[in-house]
C-alpha positions in Angstrom: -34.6 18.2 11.2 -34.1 15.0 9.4 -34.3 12.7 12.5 -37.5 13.9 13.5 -38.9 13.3 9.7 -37.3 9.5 10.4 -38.6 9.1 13.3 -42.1 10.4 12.6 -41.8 8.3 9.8 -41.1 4.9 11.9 -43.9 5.7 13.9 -46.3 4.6 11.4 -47.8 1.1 11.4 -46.7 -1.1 8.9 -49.2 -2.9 7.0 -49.5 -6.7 6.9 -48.0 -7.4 3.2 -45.4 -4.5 4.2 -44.3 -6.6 7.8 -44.5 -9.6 5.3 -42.1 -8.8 3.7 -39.6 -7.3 6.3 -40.2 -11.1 8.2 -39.0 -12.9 4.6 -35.8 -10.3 4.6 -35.0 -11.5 7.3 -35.9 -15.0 7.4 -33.8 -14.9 4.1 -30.7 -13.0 5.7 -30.6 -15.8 8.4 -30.5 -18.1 5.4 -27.5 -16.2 4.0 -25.8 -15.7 7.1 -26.0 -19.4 7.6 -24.8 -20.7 4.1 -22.0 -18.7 4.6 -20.6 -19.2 7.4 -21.4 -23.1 7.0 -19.1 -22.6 4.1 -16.6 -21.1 5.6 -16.7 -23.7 8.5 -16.5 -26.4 5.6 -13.4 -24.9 4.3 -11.9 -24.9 7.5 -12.3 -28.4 8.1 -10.9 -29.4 4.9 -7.5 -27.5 5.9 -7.4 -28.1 9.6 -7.5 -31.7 11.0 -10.5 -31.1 13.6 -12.7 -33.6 14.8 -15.8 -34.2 12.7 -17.5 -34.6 16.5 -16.8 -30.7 16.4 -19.5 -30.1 13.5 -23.1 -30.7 14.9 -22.1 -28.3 17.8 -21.0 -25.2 15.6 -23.8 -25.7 13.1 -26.0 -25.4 15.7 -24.3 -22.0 17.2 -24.1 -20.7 13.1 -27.9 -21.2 13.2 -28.6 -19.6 16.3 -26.6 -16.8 16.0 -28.0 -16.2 12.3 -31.7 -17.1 13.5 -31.0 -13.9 16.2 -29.3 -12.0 13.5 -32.2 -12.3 11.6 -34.8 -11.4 14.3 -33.0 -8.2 14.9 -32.9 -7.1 12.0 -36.9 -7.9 11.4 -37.3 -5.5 14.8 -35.1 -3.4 14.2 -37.2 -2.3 10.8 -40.2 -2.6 12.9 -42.0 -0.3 15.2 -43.6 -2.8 18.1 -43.6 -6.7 19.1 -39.7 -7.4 17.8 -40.1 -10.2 20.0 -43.4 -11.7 17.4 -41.6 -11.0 14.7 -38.1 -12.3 15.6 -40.1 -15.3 16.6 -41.9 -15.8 13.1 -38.7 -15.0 11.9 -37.4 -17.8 13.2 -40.1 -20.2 12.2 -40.0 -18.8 8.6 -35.9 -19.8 8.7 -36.7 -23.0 9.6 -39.3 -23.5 6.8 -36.9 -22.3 4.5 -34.0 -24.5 5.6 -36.8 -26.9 5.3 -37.2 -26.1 1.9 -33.5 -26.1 0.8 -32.9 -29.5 2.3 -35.6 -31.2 0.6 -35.1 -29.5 -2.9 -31.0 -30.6 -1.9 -31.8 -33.9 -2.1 -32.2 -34.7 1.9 -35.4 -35.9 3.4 -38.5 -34.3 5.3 -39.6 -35.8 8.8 -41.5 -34.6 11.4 -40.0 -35.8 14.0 -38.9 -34.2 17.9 -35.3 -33.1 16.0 -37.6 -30.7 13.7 -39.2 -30.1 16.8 -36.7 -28.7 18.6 -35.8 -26.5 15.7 -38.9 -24.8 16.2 -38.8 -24.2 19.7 -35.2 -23.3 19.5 -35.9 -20.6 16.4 -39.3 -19.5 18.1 -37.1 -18.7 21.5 -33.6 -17.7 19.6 -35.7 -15.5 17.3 -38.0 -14.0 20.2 -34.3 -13.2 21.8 -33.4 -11.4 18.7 -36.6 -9.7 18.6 -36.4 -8.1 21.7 -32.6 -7.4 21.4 -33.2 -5.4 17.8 -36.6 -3.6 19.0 -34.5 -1.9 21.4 -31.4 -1.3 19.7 -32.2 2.3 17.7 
C-alpha cells in the first residue's frame, strides 16, 4: 500500500522553485563529488611518483563522472525530461565551478576551453538525465 502512495505521489508535477531546487542539489552534489575526489587524487599524487601529465586527463573523467552523477540524481527526483534537467544540471556545475575558481583566486575567460565545458556538461549531464529518469 505504501508504493502506490509513492508512486502516486511522484506523479505530481513539480513546481518551478520546487525543480529549482532539486537542479541546485544536484548541481551542488556534483560539486562535492568533484572536491572530493580531486582531493583524494591530490593525495595520491603526493604519495605515488605519477606523472603530473596524468592529471588533466583524470580531472576531466572526476568531472564527468560527477557532472552524470549529478544529472541522475536531478532525474531520478524528477518525474519527466531527466535528460533537460541533467543538462541544466550540468550547466549549473559549470557555473558553480565557475564561481569557486574565481572566488579561489584563478581567473574568468570566455574562451573555447569554457566552451567546451559547456558542451561537454550540457551532453555528460543530458547522459545522466536519461540514465537517472529510467533508473526507479
Amino acid at each position: 500500500m505504501r508504493k502506490t502512495r509513492r508512486a502516486a505521489a511522484k506523479q505530481e508535477e513539480l513546481t518551478f522553485a520546487q525543480e529549482a531546487l532539486l537542479i541546485s542539489k544536484g548541481s551542488i552534489l556534483a560539486v562535492i563529488i568533484t572536491l572530493f575526489f580531486i582531493i583524494l587524487f591530490a593525495l595520491i599524487m603526493q604519495i605515488s611518483s605519477l606523472s603530473e601529465t596524468i592529471i588533466r586527463p583524470v580531472v576531466q573523467v572526476i568531472r564527468i563522472l560527477s557532472i552524470a552523477a549529478g544529472g541522475a540524481y536531478v532525474a531520478n527526483k524528477s518525474t519527466a525530461k531527466g535528460w533537460l534537467k541533467g543538462a541544466i544540471t550540468g550547466i549549473c556545475y559549470i557555473v558553480l565551478v565557475s564561481i569557486i575558481s574565481l572566488v579561489s583566486g584563478g581567473h574568468f575567460s570566455i574562451d573555447y576551453i569554457l566552451l567546451s565545458d559547456i558542451l561537454m556538461a550540457v551532453v555528460v549531464g543530458a547522459a545522466g538525465g536519461a540514465i537517472g529518469i529510467n533508473i526507479r
